[in-house]
C-alpha positions in Angstrom: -0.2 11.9 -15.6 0.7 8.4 -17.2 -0.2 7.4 -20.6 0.3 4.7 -22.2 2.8 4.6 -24.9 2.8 2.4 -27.9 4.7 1.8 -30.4 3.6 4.0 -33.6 2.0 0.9 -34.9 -0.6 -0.2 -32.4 -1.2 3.6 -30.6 -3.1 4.7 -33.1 -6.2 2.2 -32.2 -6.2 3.4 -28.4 -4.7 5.3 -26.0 -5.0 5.7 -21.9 -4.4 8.8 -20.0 -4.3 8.6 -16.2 -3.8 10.8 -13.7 -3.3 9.9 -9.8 -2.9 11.4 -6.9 0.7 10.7 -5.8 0.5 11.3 -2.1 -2.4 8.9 -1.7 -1.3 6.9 -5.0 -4.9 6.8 -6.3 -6.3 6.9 -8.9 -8.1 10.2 -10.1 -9.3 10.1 -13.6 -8.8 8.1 -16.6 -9.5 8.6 -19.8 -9.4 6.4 -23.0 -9.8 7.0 -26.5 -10.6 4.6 -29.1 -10.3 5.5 -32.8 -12.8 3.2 -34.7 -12.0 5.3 -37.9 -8.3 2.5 -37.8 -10.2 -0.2 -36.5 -12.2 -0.3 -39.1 -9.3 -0.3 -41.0 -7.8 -2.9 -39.6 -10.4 -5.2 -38.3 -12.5 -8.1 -39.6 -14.6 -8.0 -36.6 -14.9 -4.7 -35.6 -16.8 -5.1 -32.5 -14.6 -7.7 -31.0 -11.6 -5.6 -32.3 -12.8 -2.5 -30.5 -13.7 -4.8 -27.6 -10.1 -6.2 -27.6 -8.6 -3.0 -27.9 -10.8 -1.1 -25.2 -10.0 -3.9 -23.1 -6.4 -3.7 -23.7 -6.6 0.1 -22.4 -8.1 -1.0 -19.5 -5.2 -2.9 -18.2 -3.4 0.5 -18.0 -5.9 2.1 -15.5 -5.0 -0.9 -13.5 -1.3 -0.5 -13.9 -0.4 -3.6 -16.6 2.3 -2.8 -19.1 1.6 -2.8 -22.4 3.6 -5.7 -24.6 4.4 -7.8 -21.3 8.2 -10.3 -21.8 6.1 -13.2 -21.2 5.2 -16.5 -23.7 1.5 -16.8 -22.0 -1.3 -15.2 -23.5 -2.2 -11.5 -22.6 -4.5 -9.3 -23.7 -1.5 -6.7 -23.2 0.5 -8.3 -26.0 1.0 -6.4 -29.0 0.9 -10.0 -31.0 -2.5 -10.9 -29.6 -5.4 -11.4 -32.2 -7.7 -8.0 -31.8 -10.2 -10.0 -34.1 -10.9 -12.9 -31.1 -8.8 -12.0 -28.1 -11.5 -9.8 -26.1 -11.0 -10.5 -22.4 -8.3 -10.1 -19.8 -6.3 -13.0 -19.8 -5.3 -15.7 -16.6 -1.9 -14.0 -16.8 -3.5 -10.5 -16.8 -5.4 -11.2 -13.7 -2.7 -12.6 -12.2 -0.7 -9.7 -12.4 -3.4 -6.8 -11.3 -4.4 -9.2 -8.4 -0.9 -9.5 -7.7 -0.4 -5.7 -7.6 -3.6 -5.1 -5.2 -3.2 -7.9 -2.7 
């Protein structure tokens, strides 16, 4: 099973669990949790903030690291703005296409 972990900071908005199937290396189920109770919190645009950070999960089920040693923009950052950055980023796409070709 792989989850994602997070510093104490930002794991508290979302978290991924996966679980593959390591003779086929498959994914099996995933399952993310979003807790809008911190979003709220922390947001002044709570849907794109829950968008961003649903997102953000997302990019575990396909394998993307969260907090990525890069200076391009990623919706994997920990830095990125939650309140505008909703969508999987050129680097992001990059890197799961680069994974899967």
């Amino acid at each position: 099973v792989y989850s994602s972990a997070a510093s104490d900071v930002y794991k508290r908005q979302g978290l991924t669990s996966q679980t593959y199937n390591s003779s086929t290396g498959y994914t099996t189920k995933f399952t993310i949790k979003v807790n809008a109770r911190t979003i709220s919190a922390d947001a002044t645009n709570f849907n794109n903030f829950a968008k961003s950070t649903v997102t953000h999960e997302f990019g575990h089920v396909f394998w993307l690291c969260d907090d990525p040693n890069t200076s391009k923009s990623s919706i994997m950052k920990y830095s990125r703005n939650r309140n505008s950055m909703t969508a999987p980023q050129t680097f992001d796409v990059d890197n799961v296409n680069a994974k899967y070709d």
